[in-house]
ZAMITI-439177 format. One record per residue (C-alpha): x negated, y, z negated; residue number from 1; chain. Coordinates in pm, 1 decimal. Each point is the difference from the previous one (the first is absolute). Last residue first. Layout:
<pts>
[[X, Y, Z], NUM, A]
...
</pts>
This chain:
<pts>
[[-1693.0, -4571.2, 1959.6], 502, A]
[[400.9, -25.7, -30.9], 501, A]
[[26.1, -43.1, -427.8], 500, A]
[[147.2, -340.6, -114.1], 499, A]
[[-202.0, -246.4, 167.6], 498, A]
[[63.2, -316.0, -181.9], 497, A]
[[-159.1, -254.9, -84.2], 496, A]
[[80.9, -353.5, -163.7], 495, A]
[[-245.0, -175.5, 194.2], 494, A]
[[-227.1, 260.8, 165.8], 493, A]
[[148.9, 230.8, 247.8], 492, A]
[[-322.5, 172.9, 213.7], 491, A]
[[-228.5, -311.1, -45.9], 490, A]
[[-365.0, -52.3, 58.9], 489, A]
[[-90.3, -334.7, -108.1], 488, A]
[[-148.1, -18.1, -340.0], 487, A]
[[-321.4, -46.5, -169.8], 486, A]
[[-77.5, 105.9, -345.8], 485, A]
[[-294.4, 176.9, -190.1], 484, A]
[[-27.9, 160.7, -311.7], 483, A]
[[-165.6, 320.8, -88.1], 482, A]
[[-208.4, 189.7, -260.0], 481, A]
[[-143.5, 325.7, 34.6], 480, A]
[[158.9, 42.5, 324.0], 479, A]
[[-88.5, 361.0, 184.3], 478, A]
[[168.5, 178.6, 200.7], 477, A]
[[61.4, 182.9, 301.0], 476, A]
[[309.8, 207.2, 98.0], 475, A]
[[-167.9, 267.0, 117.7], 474, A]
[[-271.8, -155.3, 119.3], 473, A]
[[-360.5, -70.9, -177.0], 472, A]
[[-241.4, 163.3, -202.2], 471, A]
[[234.1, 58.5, -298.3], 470, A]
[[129.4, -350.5, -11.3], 469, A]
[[280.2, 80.8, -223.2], 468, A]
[[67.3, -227.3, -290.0], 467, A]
[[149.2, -338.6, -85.3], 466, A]
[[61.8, -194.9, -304.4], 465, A]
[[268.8, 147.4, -139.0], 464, A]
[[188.1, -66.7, 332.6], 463, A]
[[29.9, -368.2, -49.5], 462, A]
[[-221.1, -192.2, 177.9], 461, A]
[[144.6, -198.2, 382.9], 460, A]
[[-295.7, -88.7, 296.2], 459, A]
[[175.1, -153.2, 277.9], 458, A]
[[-159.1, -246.5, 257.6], 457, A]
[[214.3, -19.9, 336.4], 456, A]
[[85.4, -381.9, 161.2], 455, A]
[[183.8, -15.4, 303.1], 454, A]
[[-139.8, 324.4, 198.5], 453, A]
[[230.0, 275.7, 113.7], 452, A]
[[58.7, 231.1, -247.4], 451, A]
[[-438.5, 16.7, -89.4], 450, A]
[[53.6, 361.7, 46.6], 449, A]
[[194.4, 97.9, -276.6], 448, A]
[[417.9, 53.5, -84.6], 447, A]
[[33.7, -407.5, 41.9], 446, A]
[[-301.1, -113.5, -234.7], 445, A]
[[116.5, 255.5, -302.3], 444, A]
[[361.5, -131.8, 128.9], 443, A]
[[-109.5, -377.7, -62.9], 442, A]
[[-212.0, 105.1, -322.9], 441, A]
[[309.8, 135.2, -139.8], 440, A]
[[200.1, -322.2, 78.4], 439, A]
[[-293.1, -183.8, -125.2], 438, A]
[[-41.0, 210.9, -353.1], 437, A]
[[389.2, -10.6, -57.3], 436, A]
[[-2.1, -440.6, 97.3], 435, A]
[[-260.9, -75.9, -294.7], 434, A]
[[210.3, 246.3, -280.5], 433, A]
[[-143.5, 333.0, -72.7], 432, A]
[[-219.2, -90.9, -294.7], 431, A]
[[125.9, 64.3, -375.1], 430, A]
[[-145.1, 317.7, -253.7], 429, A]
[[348.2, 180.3, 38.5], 428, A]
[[311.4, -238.4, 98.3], 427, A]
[[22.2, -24.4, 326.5], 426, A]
[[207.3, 182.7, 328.2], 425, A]
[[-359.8, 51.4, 158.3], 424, A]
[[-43.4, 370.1, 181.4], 423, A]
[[-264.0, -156.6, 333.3], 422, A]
[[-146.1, 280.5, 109.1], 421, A]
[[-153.9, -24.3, 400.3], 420, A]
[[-281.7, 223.4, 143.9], 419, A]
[[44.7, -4.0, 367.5], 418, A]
[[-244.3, -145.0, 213.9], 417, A]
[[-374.5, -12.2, 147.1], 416, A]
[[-159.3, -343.0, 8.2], 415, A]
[[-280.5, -143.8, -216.9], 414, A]
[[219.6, -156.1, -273.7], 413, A]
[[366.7, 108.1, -4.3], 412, A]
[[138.1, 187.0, -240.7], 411, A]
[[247.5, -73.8, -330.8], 410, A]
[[8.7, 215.1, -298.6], 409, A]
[[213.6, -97.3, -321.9], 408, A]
[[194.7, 185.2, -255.5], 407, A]
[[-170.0, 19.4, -371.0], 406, A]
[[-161.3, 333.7, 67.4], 405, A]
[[286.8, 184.2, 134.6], 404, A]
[[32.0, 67.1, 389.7], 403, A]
[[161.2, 338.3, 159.5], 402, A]
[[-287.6, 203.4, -38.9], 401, A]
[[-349.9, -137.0, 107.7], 400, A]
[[92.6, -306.8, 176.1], 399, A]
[[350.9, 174.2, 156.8], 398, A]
[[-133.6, 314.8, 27.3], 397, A]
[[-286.3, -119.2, 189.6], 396, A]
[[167.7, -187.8, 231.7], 395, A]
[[248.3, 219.6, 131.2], 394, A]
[[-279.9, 232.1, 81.5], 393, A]
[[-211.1, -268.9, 187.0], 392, A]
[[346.0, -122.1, 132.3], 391, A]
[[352.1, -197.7, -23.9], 390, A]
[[-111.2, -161.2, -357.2], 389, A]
[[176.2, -313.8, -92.7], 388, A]
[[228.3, -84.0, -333.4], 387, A]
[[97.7, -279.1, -105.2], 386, A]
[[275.1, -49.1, -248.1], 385, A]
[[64.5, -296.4, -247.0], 384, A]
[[370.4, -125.5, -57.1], 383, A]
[[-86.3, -344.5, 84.0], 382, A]
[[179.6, 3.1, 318.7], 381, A]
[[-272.9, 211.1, 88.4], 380, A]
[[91.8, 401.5, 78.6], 379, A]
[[-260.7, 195.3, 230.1], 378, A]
[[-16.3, 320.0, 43.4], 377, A]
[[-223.3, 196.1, 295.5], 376, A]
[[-150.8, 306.6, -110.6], 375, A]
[[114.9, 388.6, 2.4], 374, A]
[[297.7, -40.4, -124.7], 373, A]
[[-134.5, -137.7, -345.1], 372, A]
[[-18.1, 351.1, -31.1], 371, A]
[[347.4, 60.2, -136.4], 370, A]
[[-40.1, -238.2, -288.5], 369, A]
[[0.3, -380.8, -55.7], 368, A]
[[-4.6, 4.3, -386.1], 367, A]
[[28.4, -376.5, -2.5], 366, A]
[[303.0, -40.0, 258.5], 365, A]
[[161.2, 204.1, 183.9], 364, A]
[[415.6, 107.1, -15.0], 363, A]
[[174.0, -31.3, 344.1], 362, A]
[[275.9, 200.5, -130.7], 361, A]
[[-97.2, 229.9, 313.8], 360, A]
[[141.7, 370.5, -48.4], 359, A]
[[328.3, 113.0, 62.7], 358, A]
[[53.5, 238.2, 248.5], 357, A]
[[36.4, 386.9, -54.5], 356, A]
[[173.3, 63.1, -361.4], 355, A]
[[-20.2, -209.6, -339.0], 354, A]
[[256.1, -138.5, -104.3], 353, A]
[[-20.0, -344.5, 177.9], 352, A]
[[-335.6, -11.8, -119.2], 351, A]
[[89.7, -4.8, -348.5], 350, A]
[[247.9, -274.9, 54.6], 349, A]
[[-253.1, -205.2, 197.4], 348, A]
[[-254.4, 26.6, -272.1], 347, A]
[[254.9, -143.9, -233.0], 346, A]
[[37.6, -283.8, 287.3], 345, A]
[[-395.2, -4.3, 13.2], 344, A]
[[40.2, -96.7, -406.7], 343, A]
[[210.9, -201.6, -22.9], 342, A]
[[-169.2, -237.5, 263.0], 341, A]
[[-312.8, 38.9, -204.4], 340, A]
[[221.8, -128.5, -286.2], 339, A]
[[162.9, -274.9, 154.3], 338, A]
[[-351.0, -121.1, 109.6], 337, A]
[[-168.7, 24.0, -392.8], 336, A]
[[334.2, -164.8, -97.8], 335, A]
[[-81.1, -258.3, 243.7], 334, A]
[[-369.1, -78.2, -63.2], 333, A]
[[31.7, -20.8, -399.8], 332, A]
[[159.0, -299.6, -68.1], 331, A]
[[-250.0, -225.7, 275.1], 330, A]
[[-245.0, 214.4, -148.3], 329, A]
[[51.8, -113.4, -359.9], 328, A]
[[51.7, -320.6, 60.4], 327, A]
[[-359.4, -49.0, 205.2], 326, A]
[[-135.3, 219.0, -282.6], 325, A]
[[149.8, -241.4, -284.5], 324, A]
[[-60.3, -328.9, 193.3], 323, A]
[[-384.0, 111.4, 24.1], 322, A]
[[-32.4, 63.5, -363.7], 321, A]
[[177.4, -348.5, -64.2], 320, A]
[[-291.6, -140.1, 199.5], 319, A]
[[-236.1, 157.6, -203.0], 318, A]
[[201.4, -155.2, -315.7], 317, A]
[[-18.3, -314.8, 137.7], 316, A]
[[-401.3, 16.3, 51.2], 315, A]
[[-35.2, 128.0, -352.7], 314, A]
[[-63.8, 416.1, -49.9], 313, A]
[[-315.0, 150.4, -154.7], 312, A]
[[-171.5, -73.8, 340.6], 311, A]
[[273.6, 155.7, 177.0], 310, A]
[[-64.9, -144.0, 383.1], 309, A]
[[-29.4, 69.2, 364.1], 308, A]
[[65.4, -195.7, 227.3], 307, A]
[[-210.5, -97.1, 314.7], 306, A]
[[166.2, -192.5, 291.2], 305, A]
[[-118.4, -304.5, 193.8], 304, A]
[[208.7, -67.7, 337.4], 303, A]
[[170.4, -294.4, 31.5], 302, A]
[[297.1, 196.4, 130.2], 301, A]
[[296.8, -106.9, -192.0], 300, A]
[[-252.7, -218.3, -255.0], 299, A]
[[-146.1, 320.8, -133.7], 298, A]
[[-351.8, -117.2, -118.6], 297, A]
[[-106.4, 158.9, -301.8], 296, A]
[[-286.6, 250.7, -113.6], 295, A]
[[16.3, 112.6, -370.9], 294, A]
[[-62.4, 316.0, -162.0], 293, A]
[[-80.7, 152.6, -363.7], 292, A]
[[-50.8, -339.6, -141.0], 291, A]
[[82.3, -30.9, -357.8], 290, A]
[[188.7, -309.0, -10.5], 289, A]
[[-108.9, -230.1, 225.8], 288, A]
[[219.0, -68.6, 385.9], 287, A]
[[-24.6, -379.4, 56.7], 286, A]
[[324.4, -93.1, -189.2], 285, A]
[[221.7, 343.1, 113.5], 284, A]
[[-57.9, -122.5, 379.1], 283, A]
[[382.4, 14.1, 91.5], 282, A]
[[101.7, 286.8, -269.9], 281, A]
[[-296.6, 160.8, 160.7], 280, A]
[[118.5, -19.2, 362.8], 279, A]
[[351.0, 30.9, -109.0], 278, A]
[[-94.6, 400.5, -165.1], 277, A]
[[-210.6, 51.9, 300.9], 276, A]
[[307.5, -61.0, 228.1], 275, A]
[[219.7, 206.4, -199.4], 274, A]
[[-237.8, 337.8, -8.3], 273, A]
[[-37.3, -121.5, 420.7], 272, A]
[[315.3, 53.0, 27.5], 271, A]
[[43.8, 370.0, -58.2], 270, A]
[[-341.5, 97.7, 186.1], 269, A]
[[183.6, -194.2, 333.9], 268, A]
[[300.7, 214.1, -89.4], 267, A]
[[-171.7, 322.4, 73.0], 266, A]
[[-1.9, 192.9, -351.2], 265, A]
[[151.5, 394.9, -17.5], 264, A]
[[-135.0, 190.3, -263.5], 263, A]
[[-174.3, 232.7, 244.0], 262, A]
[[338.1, 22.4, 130.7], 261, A]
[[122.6, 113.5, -350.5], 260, A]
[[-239.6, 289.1, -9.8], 259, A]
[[52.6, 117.4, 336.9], 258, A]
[[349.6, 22.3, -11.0], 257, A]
[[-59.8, 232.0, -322.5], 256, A]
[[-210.7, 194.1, 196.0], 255, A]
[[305.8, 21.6, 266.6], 254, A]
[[188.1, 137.5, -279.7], 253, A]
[[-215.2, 265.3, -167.9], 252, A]
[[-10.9, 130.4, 370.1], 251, A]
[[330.0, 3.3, 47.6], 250, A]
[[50.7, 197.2, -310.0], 249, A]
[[-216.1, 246.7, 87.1], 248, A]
[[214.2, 44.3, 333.7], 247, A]
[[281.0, -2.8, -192.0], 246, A]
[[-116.4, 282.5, -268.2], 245, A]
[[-156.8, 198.7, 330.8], 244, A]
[[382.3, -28.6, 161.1], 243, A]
[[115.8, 138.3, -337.8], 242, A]
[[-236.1, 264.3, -66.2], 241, A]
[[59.8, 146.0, 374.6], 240, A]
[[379.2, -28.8, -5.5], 239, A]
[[-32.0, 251.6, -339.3], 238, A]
[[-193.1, 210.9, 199.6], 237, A]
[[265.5, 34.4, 264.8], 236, A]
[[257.6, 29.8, -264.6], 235, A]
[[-196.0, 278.5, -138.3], 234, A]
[[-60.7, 166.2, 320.7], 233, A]
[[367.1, 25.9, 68.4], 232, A]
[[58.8, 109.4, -335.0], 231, A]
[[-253.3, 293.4, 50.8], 230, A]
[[98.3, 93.9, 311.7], 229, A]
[[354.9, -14.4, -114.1], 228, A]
[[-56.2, 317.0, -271.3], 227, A]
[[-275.5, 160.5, 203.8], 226, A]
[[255.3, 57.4, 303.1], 225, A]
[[284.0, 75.3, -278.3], 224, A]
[[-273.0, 249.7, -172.7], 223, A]
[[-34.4, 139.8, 325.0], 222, A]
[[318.6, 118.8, 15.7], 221, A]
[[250.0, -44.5, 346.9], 220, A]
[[-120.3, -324.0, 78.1], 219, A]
[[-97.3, -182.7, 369.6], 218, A]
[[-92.1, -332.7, -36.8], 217, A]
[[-277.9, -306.3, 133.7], 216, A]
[[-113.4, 213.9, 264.7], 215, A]
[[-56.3, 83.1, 354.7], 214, A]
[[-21.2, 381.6, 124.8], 213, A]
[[-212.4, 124.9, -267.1], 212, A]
[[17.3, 387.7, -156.0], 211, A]
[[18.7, -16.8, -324.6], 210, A]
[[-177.2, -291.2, -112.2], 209, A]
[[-122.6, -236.9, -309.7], 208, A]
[[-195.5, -295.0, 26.4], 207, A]
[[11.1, -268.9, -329.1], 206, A]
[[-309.1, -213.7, 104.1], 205, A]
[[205.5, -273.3, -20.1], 204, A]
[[357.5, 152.8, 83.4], 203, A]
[[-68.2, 241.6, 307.3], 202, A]
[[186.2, 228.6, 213.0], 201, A]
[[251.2, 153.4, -215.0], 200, A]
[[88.8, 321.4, 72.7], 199, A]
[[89.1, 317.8, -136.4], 198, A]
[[293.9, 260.9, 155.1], 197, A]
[[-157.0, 316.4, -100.7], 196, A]
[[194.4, 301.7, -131.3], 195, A]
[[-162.9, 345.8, 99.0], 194, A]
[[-175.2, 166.4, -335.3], 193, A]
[[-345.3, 149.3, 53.3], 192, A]
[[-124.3, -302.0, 43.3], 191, A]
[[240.2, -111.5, 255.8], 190, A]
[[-92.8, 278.3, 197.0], 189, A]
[[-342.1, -75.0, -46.1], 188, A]
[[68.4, -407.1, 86.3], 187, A]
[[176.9, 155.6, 373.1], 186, A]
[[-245.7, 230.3, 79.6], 185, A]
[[-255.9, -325.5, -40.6], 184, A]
[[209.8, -189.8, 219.0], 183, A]
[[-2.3, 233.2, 292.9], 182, A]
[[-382.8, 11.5, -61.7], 181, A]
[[-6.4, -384.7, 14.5], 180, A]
[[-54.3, -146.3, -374.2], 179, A]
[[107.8, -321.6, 48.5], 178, A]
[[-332.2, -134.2, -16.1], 177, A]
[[-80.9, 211.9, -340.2], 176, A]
[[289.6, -172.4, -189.1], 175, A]
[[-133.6, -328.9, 23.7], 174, A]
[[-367.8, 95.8, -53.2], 173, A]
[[49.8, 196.9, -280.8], 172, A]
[[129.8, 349.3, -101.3], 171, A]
[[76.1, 184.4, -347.3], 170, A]
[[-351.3, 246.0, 34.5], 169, A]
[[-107.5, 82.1, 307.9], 168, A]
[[-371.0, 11.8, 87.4], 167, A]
[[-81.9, -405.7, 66.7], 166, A]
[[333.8, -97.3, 114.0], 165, A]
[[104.1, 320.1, 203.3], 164, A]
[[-352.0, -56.9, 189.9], 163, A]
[[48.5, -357.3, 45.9], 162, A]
[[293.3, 41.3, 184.0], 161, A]
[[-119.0, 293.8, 218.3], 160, A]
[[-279.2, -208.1, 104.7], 159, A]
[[49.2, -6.2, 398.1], 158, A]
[[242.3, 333.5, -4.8], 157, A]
[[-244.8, 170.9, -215.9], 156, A]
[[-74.9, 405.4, 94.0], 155, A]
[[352.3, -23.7, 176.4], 154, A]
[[158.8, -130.2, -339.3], 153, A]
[[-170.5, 220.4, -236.0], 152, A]
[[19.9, 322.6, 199.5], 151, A]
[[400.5, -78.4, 28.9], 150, A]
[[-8.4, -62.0, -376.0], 149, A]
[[-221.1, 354.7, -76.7], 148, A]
[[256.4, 201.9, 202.9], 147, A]
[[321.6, -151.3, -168.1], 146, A]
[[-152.6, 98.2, -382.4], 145, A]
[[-166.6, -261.2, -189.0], 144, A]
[[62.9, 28.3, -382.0], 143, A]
[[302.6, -288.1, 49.5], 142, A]
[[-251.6, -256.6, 104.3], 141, A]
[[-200.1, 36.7, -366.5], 140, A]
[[-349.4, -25.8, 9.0], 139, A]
[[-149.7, -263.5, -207.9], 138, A]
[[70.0, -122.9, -385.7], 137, A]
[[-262.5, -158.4, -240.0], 136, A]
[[60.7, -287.5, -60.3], 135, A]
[[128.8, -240.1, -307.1], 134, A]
[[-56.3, -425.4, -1.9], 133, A]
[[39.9, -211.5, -280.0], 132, A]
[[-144.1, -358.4, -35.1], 131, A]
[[34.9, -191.2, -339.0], 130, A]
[[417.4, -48.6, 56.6], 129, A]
[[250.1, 196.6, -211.6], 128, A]
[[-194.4, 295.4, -136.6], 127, A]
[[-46.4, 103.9, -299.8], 126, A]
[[-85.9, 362.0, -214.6], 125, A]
[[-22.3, 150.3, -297.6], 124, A]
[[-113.8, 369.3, -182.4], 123, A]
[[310.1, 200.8, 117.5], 122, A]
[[202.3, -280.6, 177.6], 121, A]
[[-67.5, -123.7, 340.4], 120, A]
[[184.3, -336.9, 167.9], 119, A]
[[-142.2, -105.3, 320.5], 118, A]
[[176.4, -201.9, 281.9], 117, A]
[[-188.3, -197.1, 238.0], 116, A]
[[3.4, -51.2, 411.1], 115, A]
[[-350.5, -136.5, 94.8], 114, A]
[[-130.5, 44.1, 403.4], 113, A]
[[372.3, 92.3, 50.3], 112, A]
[[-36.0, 313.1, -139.5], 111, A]
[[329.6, 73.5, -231.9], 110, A]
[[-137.6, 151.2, -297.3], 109, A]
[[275.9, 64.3, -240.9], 108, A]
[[-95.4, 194.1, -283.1], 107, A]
[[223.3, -10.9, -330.5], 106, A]
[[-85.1, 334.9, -232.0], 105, A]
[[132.0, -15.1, -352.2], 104, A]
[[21.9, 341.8, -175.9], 103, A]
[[102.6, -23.1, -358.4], 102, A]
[[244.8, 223.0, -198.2], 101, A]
[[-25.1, -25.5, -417.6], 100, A]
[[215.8, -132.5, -231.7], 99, A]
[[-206.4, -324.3, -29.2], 98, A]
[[33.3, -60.1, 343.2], 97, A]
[[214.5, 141.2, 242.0], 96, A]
[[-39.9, -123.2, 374.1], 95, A]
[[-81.3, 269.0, 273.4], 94, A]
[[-56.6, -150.2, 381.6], 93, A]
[[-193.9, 157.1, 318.4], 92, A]
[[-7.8, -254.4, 285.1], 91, A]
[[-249.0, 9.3, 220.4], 90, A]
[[23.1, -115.9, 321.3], 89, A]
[[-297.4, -85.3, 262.8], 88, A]
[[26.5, -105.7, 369.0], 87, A]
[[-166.3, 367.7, 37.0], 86, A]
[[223.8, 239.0, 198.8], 85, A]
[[-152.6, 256.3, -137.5], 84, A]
[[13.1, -28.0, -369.6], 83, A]
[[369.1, -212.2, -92.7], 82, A]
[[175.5, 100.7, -357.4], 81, A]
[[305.5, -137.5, -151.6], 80, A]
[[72.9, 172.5, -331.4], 79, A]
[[158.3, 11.2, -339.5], 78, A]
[[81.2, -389.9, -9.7], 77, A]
[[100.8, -59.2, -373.5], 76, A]
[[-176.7, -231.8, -221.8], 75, A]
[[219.4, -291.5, -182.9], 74, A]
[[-243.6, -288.5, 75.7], 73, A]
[[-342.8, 61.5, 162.8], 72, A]
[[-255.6, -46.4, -208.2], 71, A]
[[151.5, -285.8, -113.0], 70, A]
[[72.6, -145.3, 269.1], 69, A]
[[-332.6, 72.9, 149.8], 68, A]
[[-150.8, -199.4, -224.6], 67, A]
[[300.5, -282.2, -27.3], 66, A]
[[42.3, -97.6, 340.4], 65, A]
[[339.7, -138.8, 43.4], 64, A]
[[111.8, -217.0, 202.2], 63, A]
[[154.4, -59.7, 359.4], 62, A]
[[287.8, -261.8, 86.7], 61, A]
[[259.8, 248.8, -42.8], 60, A]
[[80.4, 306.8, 253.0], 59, A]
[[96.6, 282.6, -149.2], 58, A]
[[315.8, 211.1, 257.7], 57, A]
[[11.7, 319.2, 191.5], 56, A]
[[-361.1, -38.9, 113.2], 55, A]
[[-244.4, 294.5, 57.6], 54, A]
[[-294.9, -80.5, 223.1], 53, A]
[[-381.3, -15.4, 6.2], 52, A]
[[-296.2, -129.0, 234.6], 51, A]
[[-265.3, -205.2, 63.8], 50, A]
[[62.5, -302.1, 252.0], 49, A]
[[-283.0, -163.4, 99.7], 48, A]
[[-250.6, 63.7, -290.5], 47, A]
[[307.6, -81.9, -218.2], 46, A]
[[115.1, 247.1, -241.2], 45, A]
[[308.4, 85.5, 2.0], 44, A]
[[183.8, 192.4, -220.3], 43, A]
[[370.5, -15.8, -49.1], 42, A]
[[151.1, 264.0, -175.3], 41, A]
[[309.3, -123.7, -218.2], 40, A]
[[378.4, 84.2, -27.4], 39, A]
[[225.3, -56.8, -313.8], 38, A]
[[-231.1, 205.0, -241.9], 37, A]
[[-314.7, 55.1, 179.4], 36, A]
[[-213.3, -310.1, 9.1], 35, A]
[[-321.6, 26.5, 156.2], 34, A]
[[8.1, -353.7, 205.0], 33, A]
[[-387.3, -55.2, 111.3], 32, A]
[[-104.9, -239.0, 287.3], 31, A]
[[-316.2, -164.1, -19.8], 30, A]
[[67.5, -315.5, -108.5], 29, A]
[[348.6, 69.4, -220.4], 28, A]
[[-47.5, 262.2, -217.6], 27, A]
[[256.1, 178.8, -266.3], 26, A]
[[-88.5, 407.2, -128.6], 25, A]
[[325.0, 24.0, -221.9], 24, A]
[[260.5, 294.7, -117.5], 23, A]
[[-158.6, 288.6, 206.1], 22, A]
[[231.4, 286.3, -25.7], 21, A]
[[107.3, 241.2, 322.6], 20, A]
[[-3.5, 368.4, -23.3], 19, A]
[[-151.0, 41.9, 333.8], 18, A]
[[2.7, -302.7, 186.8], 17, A]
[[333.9, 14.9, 168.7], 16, A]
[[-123.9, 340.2, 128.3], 15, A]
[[-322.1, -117.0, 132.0], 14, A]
[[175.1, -305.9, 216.2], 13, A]
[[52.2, 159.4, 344.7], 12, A]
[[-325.7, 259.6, 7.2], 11, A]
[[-173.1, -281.1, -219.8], 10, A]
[[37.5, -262.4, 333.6], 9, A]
[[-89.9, 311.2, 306.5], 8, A]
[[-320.7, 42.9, -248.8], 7, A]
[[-121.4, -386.6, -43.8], 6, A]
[[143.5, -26.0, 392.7], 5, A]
[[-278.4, 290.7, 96.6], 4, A]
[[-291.3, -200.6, -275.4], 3, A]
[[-19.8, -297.8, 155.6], 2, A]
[[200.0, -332.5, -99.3], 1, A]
</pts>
């Protein structure tokens, strides 16, 4: 609000000031309500919308600061006073205390770099918010005579706008483009008294005009202008907080989704918890107390297996300890499902209210973020990811950025290729499972130079042990310990699927 509607706004509302007791000083935000008997004077002040106007009615939902409250309370408005066109108001009060007269002055400093109010009695002072903002005032329009204008607009025509901003006081940008020389007759004859028809032109920045063609309104006061302006941009704002509050909330959401699919057990893992329970229960004579791990032959496959063991437990009661997980994710699976499928329908719902096109309730999985974009994803029916590097670039920020310490690096020996991350769905301190590490070795062998012979070797370390090779490539490295594997060069591994176009 600049300093010419500040003065059109007190020439309309002065009067009904005058006179007037303060009962309450209530805040909501940043907007004041000065209450003044059954009517109240609204104060904005909201970078994008300051500004002031008189209400016939309170409005509830604000409360009450107690400083200026009670500095406040019961004084008298004896004057309403504007310095050349400066978007500043003070307002002169008297308030009896202790039999005696006191003079309370209430300054209103409406700059939008920091809008505040300051209260000033004879040996105090506060303000409202910690920055407050006072000028010094420049040239006044209505000092210029006729002659000097027309000198200042054919001197200028190329930077006349600028000109009126930077040496007139109670004009900014806004008001400064409209500023023809028919127009500005037309403001100094309002000035000097002329009724204006203001217009609203803007909500959020709160824009002011007298003398557009296309607007939101057209009011007789300006104080009815200011008065739905104002209400208009709180509703807007209001809209604002609640479509960030969803959009926070969607967020909090899909993390959650994350979290339980990272809970999520293939099937296969399920089993096996009952299978190793049977396999001990069936060779509980030859296993010895005390052994931390025992290696059996599965009779389904006649394949040895390792288990490991509770020493301080008995061999039945490891086995019982293996019936107990294998029960307890065969339980907890489906709830863990129905949840994560309660949860993308809440997510749904959101979405649904918010406005433009609903975004994808694909949700990703282990704090898969925006830049995982910029590689190829893989998804193993295990519930592991892969991920492959697109480029020098892309490579680099996936090794060096993207990739914790305990996830695993796969590259193929003596060729050029794509760095490849293998993100294990396992629980912390256990190996990738046998079938992960050769899927991710297949599409470490695939995405390199060596794609078209039979058998590629693979080297595979977990990122912590890895650093730049500073002499070398972008992209190089260097393997301070490795493992080796050999694998046919695959783009869809068993299991795989591609679920980001490369």
């Amino acid at each position: 609000m600049n300093g010419i509607y500040v003065f059109l706004l007190l020439r309309e509302i002065r009067e009904e000031l005058i006179n007037a007791y303060i009962e309450g000083f209530w805040i909501k935000e940043r907007m004041v309500q000065l209450v003044l008997g059954s009517r109240a004077l609204f104060i904005s002040l909201y970078p994008e919308a300051p500004a002031l106007f008189l209400a016939e009615k309170r409005l509830r939902g604000f409360e009450k600061n107690p400083s200026f409250n009670n500095d406040l309370s019961s004084a008298r408005i004896t004057g309403v006073e504007q310095v050349h066109f400066t978007p500043f108001i003070r307002f002169k009060l008297e308030r009896a205390e202790l039999s005696e007269k006191v003079e309370i002055m209430l300054d209103i400093s409406l700059y939008r770099e920091a809008p505040n109010i300051r209260c000033r009695k004879r040996r105090s002072q506060r303000v409202l918010f910690s920055r407050y903002i006072e000028k010094s005032p420049k040239a006044a329009l209505t000092d210029l005579s006729e002659e000097k204008l027309d000198l200042l607009y054919k001197k200028n025509r190329q930077t006349i706008n600028s000109i009126l901003v930077k040496r007139f006081e109670g004009i900014d940008k806004y008001l400064a483009a409209e500023l023809s020389r028919e127009n500005m007759d037309k403001l100094l004859m309002i000035l000097r008294g002329e009724k204006a028809k203001p217009r609203l032109v803007g909500v959020s920045p709160l824009r002011i005009s007298l003398f557009a063609d296309r607007c939101l309104g057209e009011y007789s006061t300006l104080n009815s202008a200011l008065k739905d302006g104002i209400k208009r941009f709180s509703e807007e704002r209001m809209k604002h907080l609640l479509l960030s509050r969803k959009k926070i909330l969607i967020k909090k959401l899909k993390r959650r989704i994350e979290r339980l699919n990272s809970k999520l057990v293939d099937e296969r893992e399920i089993e096996e918890h009952r299978l190793l329970g049977e396999l001990i229960l069936m060779n509980i004579s030859i296993i010895k107390k005390g052994s931390d791990k025992v290696r059996l032959l599965n009779p389904y496959d006649d394949k040895y297996v390792e288990i490991k063991l509770d020493k301080d437990k008995s061999p039945q009661e490891n086995a019982q300890s293996y019936f107990r997980k294998y029960k307890k994710l065969k339980r907890g699976q489906p709830k863990i499902r129905k949840k994560i499928e309660s949860l993308k329908q809440e997510i749904k719902t959101l979405q649904a209210a918010l406005p433009g096109a609903p975004q994808s309730l694909e949700v990703v999985h282990h704090g898969q973020k925006k830049e995982e974009k910029k590689f190829r994803v893989f998804n193993l029916a295990s519930g592991s990811t892969v991920y492959v590097g697109k480029n020098a670039r892309s490579n680099e920020e996936l090794t060096f950025k993207y990739a914790r310490p305990d996830d695993y690096f796969f590259h193929t020996r003596g060729y050029g290729g794509s760095h490849v991350l293998l993100k294990a769905r396992v629980p912390k301190g256990q190996k990738p499972r046998k079938e992960d590490i050769e899927s991710a070795a297949a599409l470490a062998a695939y995405f390199s130079k060596a794609k078209k012979q039979t058998k590629v070797p693979v080297s595979y370390t977990q990122r912590k042990y890895l650093k730049r090779n500073k002499k070398g490539k972008p992209g190089s490295v260097i393997l301070m310990r490795e493992e080796v594997v050999f694998v046919k060069p695959m783009l869809y591994p068993e299991g795989g699927s591609d679920t980001v176009n490369p």
